[in-house]
C-alpha positions as CSV (number, residue, x, y, z in Angstrom):
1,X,22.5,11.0,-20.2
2,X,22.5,11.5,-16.6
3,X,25.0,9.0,-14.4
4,X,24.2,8.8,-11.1
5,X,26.3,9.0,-7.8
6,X,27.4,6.0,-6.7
7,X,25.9,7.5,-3.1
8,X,22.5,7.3,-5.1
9,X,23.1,3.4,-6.5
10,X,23.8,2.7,-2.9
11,X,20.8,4.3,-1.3
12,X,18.7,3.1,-4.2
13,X,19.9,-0.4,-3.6
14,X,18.7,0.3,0.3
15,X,15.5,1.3,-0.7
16,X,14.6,-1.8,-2.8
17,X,16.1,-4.0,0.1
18,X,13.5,-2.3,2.5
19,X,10.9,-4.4,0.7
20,X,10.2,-8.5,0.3
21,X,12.0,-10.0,-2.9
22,X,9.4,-10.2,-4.9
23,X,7.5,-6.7,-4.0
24,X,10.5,-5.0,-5.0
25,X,8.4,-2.4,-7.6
26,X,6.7,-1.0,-4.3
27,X,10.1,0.8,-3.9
28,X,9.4,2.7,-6.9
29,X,7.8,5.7,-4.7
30,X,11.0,6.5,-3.0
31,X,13.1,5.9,-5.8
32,X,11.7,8.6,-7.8
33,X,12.3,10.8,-4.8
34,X,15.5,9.7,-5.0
35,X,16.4,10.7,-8.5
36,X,15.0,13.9,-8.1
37,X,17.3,14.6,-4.9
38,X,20.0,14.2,-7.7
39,X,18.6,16.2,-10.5
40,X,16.1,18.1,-9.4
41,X,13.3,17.1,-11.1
42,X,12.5,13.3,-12.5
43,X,14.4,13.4,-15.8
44,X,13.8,10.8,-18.9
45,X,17.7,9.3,-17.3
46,X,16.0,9.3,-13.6
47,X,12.9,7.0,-15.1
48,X,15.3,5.1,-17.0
49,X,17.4,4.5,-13.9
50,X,14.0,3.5,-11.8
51,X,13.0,1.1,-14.4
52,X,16.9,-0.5,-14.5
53,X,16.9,-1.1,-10.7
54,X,13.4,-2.7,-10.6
55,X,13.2,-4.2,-13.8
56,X,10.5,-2.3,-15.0
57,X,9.9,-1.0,-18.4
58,X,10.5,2.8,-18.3
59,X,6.2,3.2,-19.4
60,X,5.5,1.4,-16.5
61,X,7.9,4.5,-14.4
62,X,6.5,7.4,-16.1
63,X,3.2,6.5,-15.5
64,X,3.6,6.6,-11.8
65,X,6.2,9.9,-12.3
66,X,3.1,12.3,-14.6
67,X,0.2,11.2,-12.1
68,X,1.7,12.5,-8.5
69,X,2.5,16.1,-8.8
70,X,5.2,16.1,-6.0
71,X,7.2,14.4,-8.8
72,X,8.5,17.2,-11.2
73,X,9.1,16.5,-15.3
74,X,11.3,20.0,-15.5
75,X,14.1,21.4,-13.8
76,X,12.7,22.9,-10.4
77,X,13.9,25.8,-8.7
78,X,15.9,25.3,-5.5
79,X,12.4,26.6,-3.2
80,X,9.4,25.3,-4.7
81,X,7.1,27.8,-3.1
82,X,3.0,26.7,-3.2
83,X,0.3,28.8,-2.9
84,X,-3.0,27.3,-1.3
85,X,-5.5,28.9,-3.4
86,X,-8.4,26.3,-2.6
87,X,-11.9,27.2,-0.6
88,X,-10.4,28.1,2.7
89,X,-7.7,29.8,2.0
90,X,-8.8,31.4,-0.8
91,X,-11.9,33.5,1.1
92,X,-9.0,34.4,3.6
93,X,-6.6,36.2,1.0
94,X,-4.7,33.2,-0.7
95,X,-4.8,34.4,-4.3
96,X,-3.9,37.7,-3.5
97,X,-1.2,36.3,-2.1
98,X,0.1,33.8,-5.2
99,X,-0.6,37.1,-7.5
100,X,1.4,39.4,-5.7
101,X,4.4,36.5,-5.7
102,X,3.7,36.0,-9.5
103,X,4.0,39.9,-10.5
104,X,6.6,40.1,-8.5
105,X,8.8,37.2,-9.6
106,X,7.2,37.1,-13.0
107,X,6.2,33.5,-13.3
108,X,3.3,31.9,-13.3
109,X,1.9,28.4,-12.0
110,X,5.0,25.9,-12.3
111,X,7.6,28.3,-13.8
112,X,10.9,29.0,-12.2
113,X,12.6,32.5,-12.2
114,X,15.3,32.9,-14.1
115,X,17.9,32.6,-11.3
116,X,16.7,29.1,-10.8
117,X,16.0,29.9,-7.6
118,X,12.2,30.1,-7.3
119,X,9.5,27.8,-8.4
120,X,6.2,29.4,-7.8
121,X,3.2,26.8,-7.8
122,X,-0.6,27.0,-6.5
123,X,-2.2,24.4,-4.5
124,X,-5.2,23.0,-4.4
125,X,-5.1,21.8,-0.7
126,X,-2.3,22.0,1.9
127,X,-4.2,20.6,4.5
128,X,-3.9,23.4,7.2
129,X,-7.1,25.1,7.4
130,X,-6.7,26.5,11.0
131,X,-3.9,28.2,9.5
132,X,-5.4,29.7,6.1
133,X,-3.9,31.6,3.9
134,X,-0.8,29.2,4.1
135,X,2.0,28.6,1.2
136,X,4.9,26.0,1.7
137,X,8.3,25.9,0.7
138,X,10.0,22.7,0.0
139,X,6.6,21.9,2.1
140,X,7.3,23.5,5.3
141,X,4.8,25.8,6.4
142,X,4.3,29.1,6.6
143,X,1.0,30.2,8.4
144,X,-1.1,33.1,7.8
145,X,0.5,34.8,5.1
146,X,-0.5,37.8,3.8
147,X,1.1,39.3,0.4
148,X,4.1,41.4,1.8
149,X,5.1,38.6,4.5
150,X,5.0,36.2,1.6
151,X,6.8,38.9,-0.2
152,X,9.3,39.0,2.6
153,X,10.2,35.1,2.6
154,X,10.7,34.6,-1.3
155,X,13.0,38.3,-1.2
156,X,15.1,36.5,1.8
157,X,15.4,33.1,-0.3
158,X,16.8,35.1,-3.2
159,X,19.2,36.6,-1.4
160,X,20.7,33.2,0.2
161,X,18.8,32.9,3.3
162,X,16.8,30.3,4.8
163,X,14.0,31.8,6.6
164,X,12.2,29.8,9.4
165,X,8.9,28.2,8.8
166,X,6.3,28.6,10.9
167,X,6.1,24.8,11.9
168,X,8.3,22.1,11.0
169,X,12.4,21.7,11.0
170,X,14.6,23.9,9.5
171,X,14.2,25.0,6.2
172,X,15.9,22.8,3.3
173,X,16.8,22.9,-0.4
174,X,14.0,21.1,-2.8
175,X,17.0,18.7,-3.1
176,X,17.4,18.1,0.6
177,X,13.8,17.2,1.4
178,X,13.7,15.0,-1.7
179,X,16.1,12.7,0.0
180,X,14.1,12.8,3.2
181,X,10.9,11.9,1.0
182,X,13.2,8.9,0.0
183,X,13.3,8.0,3.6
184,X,16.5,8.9,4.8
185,X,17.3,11.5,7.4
186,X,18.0,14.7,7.9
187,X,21.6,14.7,8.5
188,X,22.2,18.6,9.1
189,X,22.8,18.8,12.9
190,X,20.2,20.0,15.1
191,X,18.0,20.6,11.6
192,X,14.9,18.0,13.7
193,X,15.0,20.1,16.6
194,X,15.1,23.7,15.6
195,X,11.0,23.9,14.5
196,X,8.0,24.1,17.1
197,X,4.4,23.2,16.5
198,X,1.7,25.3,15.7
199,X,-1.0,26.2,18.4
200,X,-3.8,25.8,16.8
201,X,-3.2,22.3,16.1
202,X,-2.2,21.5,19.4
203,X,-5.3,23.3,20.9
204,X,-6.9,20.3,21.1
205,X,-4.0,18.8,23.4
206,X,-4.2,21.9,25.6
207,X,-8.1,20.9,26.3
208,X,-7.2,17.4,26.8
209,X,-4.9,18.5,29.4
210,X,-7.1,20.6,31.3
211,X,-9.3,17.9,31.6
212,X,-6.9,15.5,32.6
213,X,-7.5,13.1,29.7
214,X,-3.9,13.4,28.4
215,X,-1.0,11.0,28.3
216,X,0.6,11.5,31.6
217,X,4.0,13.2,31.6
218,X,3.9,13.6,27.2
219,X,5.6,17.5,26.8
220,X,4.2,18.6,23.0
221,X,7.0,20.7,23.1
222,X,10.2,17.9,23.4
223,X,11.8,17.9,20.4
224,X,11.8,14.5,18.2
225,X,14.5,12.8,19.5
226,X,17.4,10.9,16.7
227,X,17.3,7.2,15.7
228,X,19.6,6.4,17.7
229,X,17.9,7.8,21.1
230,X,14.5,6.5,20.2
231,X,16.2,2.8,19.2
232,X,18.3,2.8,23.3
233,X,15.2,4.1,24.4
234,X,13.1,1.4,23.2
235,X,16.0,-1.0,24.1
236,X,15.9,0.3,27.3
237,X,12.0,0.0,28.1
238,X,12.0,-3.8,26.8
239,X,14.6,-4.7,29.3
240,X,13.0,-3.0,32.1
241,X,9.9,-4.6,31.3
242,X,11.2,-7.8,31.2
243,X,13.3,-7.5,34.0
244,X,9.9,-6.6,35.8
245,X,7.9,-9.6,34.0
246,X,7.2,-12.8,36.4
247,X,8.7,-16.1,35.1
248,X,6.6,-18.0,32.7
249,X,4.5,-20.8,34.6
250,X,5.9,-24.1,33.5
251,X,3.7,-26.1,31.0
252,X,2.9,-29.8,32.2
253,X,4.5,-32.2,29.9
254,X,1.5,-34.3,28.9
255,X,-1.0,-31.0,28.0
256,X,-2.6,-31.8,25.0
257,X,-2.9,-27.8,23.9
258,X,-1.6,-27.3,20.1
259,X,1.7,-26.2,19.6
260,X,1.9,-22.4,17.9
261,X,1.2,-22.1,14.4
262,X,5.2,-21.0,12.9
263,X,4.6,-17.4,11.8
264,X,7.3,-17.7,8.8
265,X,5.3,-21.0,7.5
266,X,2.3,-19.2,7.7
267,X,3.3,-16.1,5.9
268,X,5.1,-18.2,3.1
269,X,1.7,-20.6,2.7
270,X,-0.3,-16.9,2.4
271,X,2.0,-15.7,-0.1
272,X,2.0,-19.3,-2.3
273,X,-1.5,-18.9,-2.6
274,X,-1.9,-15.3,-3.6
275,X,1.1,-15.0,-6.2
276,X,1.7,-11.7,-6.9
277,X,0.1,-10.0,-9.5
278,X,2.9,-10.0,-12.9
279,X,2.7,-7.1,-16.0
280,X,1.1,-10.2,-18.1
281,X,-2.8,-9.0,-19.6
282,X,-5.7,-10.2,-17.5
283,X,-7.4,-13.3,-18.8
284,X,-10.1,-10.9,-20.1
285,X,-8.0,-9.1,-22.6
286,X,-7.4,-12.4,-24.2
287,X,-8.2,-11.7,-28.5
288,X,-9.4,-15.2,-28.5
289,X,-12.1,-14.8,-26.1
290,X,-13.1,-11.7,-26.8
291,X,-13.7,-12.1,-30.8
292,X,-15.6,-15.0,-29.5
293,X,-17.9,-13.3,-27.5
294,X,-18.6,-10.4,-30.3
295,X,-19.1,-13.3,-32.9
296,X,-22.0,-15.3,-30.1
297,X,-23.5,-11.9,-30.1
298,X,-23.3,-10.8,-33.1
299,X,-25.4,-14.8,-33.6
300,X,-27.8,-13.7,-31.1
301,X,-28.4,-10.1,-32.5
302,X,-29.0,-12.1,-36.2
303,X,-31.1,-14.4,-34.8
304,X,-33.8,-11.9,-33.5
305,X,-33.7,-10.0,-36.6
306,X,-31.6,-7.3,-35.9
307,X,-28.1,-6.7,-36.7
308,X,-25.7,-5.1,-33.9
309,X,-26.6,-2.3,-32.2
310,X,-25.2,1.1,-33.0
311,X,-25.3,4.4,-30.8
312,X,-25.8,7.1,-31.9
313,X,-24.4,10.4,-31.5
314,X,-27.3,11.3,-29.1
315,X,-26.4,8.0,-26.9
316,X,-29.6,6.3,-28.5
317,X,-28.7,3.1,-29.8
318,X,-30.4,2.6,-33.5
């Protein structure tokens, strides 16, 4: 069995404390991201370990783990490369472009090459239609693709490179970005800033401009800036703007307008009367009540001459 880092007890113990005390299985998303940034894929230890942390019952885990696909149940190649094969892409060359990668690795649909390198997978969507045929790796884009260009990136993976996507920040190890899908940071340096946006998504901005119905001064291209600068920025701009707010105008003693309602003793009186909702069986899967309810109509089918119904394998009841 699998023991994890201590690294990944600490930033699993981060996650949970993201989220109220008793909302604590809501951190069961990330976690599972989390695990996999460890393993590589969500192994029976990584669900054991998610259901440990949050009290859970390890069913309760692997349900969540088998229905979203980002979440994978066998080792995973470091580049998990996907292949939009869906409508859009399709009439514009995308499964051309997954068969070429599939002869030429020799794997199919969610099989890994035998360096453990490559994990070739088709997509049903990628959501980036103005960009058609796309494929991802570690799900940063690469636009347009056509078979030898798609050729070109897995051959340059292989060999130990990291080629630049199209859009998005530099490229990462399937490891790597499952730590950012657990919501921490990419702590390479200079990793945020090295990608650029694609223009045919920012078209629309480019129109906006021209007609002056833009944000004043807002540069698409200025990269996304660190925690750290946006948190002095935001500092920055609250103490200018109170700085620049007028004094508030004194209240006369006597007014009779109601005090504030307390935020905290609100939320806490909203939260008392919507408890939250346990792994206990609804009141309708109670036996009792439901034997009780086939006996009444069982009564009623008696009654009126006719004993329960029973479909048949047409669908007609007889």
């Amino acid at each position: 069995m699998t023991v994890f880092t201590e690294e990944t007890r600490e930033r699993a113990r981060e996650i949970i404390a993201r989220y109220p005390a008793d909302r604590s299985r809501s951190a069961l998303l990330p976690l599972l991201h989390l695990v996999q940034s460890e393993e590589g894929y969500v192994s029976p230890a990584g669900v054991e370990f998610c259901a440990e942390v949050l009290g859970l019952n390890k069913a309760q885990v692997g349900a969540v783990a088998t229905f979203y696909t980002m979440y994978k149940r066998k080792p995973t190649g470091d580049y998990l490369v996907s292949v939009c094969t869906n409508t859009m892409c399709n009439v514009l060359g995308g499964q051309e472009v997954y068969d070429t990668l599939a002869e030429h690795l020799g794997v199919g649909h969610d099989e890994t090459t035998a360096d453990g390198k490559i994990t070739l997978e088709h997509a049903e969507c990628l959501a980036a239609c103005d960009y058609g045929p796309v494929m991802t790796v570690n799900y940063d884009f690469f636009d347009n693709v056509d078979p030898q260009g798609a050729l070109g990136v897995v051959e340059e993976l292989r060999a130990g490179g990291r080629p630049m996507p199209t859009r998005g920040a530099r490229l990462c190890t399937l490891k790597e970005m499952a730590v950012q899908l657990a919501g921490f940071g990419d702590e390479r340096d200079g990793a945020v800033a090295d990608g650029g946006p694609g223009e045919a998504t920012l078209r629309g901005l480019r129109l906006a401009e021209q007609h002056g119905i833009s944000v004043p001064g807002f540069d698409p291209n200025t990269p996304i800036r660190s925690k750290a600068e946006a948190d002095k920025a935001a500092a920055e701009a609250k103490a200018k703007a109170e700085a620049a707010a007028p004094a508030p105008a004194k209240v006369p003693a006597d007014t009779t307008a109601p005090a504030p309602r307390d935020a905290q003793a609100a939320e806490s009186a909203g939260a008392a009367a919507n408890p939250p909702a346990t792994d206990g069986k609804p009141a309708g899967d109670e036996a009792g009540a439901q034997q009780r309810n086939l006996k009444e109509a069982e009564a009623g089918a008696g009654a009126n001459g006719a004993g329960p119904a029973v479909a048949s394998e047409t669908g007609v009841q007889k």
